[in-house]
C-alpha positions in Angstrom: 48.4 15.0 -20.8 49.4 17.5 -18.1 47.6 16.7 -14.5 45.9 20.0 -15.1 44.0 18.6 -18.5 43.5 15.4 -17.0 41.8 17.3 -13.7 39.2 18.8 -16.2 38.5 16.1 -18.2 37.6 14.1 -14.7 35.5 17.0 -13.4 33.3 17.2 -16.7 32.8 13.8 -15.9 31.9 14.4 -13.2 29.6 17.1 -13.1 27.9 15.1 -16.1 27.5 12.4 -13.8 26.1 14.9 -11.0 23.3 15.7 -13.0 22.3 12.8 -14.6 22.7 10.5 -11.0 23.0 13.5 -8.4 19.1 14.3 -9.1 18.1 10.6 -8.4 20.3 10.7 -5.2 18.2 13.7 -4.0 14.4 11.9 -5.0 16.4 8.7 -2.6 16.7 11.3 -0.2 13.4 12.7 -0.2 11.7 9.1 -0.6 14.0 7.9 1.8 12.8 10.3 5.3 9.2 10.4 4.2 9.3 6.4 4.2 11.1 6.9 7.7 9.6 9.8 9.5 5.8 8.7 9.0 4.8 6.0 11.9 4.2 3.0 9.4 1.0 1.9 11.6 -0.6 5.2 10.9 1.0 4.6 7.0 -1.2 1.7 7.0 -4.5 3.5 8.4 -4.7 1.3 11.7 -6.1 4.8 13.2 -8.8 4.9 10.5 -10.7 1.2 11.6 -11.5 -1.1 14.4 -12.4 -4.5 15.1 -16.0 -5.0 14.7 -16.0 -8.7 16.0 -18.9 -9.1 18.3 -20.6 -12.2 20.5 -23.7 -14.3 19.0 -26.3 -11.7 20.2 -28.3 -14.6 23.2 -31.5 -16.2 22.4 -30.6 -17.1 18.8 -31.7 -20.6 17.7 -28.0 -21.6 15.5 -28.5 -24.1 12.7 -26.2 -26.6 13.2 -23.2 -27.6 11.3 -24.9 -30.7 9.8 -27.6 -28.8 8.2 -25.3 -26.0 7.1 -23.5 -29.0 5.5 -26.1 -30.8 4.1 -27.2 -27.6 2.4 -23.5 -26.7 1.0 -22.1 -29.3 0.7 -18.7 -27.9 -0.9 -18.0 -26.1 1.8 -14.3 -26.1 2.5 -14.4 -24.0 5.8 -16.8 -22.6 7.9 -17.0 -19.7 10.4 -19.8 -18.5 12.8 -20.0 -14.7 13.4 -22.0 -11.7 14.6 -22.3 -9.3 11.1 -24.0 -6.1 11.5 -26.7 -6.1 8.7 -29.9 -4.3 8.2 -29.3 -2.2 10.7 -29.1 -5.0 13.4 -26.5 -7.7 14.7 -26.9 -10.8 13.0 -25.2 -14.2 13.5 -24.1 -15.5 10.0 -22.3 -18.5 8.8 -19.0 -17.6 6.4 -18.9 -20.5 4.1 -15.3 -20.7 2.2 -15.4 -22.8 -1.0 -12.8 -23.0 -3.7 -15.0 -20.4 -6.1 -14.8 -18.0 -2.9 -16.5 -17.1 0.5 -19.7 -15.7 0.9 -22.0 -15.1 4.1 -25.5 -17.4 5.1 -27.9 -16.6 7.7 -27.4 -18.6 11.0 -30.4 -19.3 11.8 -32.5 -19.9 8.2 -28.7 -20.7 6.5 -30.3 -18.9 3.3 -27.4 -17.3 1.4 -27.0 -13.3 1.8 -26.3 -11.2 -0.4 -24.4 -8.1 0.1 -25.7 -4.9 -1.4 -24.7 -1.2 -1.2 -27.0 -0.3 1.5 -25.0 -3.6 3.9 -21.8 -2.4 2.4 -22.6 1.1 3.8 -23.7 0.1 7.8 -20.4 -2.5 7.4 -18.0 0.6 6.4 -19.4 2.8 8.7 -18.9 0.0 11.3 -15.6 -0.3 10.6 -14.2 3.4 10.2 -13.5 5.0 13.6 -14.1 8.6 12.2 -18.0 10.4 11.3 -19.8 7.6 9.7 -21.7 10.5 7.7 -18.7 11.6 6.0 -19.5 8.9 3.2 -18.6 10.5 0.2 -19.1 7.8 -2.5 -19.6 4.0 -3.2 -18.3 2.6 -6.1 -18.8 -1.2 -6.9 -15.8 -2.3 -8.9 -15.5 -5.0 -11.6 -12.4 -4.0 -13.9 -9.7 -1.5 -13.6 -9.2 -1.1 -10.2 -7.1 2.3 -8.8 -3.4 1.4 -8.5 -3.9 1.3 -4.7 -5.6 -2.1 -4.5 -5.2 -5.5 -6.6 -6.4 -6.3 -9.1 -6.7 -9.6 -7.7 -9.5 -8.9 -5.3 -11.9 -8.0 -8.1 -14.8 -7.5 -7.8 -14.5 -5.2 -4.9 -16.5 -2.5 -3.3 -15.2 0.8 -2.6 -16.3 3.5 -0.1 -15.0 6.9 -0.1 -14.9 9.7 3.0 -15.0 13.1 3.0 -12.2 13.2 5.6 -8.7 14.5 6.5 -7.2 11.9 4.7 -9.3 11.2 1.7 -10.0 7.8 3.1 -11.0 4.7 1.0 -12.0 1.5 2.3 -12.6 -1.3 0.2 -14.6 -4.2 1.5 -15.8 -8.0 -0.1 -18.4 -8.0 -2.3 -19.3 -11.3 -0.8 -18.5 -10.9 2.6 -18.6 -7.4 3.4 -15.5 -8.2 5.1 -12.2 -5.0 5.1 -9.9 -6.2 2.8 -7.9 -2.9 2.3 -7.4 0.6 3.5 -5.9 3.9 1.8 -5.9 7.3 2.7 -3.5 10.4 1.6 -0.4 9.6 3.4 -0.4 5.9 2.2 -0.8 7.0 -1.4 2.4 9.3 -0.5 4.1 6.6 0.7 3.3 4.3 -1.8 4.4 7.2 -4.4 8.0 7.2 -2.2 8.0 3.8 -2.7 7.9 3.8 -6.5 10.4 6.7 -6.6 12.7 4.6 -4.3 13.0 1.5 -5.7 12.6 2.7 -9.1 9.7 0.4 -10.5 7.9 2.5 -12.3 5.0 -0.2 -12.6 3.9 -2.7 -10.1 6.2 -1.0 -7.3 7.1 -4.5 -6.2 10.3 -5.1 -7.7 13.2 -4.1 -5.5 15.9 -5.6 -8.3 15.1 -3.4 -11.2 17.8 -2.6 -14.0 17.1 0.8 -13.4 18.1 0.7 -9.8 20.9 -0.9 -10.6 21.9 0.9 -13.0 22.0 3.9 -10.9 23.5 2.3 -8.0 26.4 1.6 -10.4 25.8 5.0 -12.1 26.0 6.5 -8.2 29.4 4.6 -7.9 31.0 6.2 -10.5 30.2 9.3 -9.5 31.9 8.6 -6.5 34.9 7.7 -7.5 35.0 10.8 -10.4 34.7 12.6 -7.0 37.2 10.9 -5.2 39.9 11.2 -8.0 39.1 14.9 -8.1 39.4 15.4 -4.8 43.1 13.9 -5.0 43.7 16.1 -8.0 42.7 19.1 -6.0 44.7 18.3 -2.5 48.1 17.4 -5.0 47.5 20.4 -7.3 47.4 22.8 -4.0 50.5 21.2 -2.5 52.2 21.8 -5.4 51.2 25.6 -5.7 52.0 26.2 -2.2 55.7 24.6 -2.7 56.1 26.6 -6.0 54.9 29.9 -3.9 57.8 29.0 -1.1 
């Protein structure tokens, strides 16, 4: 095979190899600077929330620790907090057990439970932005959005009319922030997928597929490389045939 016959056969090869890896090579690109040119604490919405830890408002009478454990007595863990509910601090106990958490009045340590109207003053407490931008609230049991695990079923959600598209979704127990999305997140998360090539959970960084287009990428490479010696050789020997 003449080195010009063997040149072609290495650059259709190639240019097969261009198209079939070269397209994943520019979504790495892409994926790659959004992942890098957004600040990740803004990825994460830390601009969108704030701490809304506050002091035992004074003049409270506490129940004490005895009598919150003689009236639950499989609690595992215990907390006391300020929690704003019905439009008004309250001091609560957060009693963990292994079923879960949930929340108990400080003072008459009767059990609380959260409703939509509590989960509404505690998102609006937390997000930094109009608190009357509430678009939706959506109390979920099954089939959670991919943005949020399955794992903290069942979940409230709260939706904002905002910039972002903001979601924040809080314990149905505890009314506590568990997790935060908004628009850029989602675009990262999206990046993510693209990046790493898991097309499902978006966890696995070891997929066959990303391997097998790191490899794929490899060849393509070297194809390259071998053509670009073909072409230097092929134009020295031109320009000593011209002399």
């Amino acid at each position: 095979m003449t080195q010009k016959k063997r040149s072609s056969s290495w650059r259709v090869w190639h240019r097969w190899l261009s198209l079939i890896f070269g397209l994943q090579m520019v979504v790495w690109t892409i994926s790659g600077a959004y992942m890098v040119f957004f600040d990740l604490d803004y990825i994460h919405g830390d601009h969108l929330v704030q701490d809304i830890s506050q002091p035992i408002p004074k003049g409270v009478e506490i129940s004490s620790l005895n009598d919150l454990l003689s009236r639950y007595p499989e609690t595992r863990k215990t907390s006391l907090k300020s929690v704003w509910l019905n439009q008004k601090l309250q001091p609560v106990y957060k009693i963990e057990r292994n079923e879960g958490a949930f929340l108990v009045n400080a003072e008459s340590l009767q059990r609380i439970d959260i409703t939509e109207q509590h989960i509404k003053e505690l998102a609006n407490q937390y997000y930094t932005k109009d608190p009357d931008a509430i678009e939706s609230v959506v109390y979920m049991t099954d089939n959670p959005p991919t943005e949020v695990s399955g794992a903290l079923l069942p979940i409230w959600q709260v939706n904002y009319d905002d910039f972002g598209n903001t979601s924040l979704y809080l314990s149905e127990t505890t009314g506590e922030l568990l997790v935060k999305r908004h628009t850029f997140w989602r675009g990262f998360d999206i990046a993510w997928m693209l990046h790493i090539m898991d097309y499902d959970e978006r966890v696995d960084i070891e997929t066959w597929w990303l391997k097998g287009f790191i490899i794929g990428t490899f060849i393509l490479m070297i194809t390259g490389t071998v053509l670009l010696f073909y072409t230097i050789t092929f134009k020295r020997k031109s320009t000593g045939g011209a002399q």
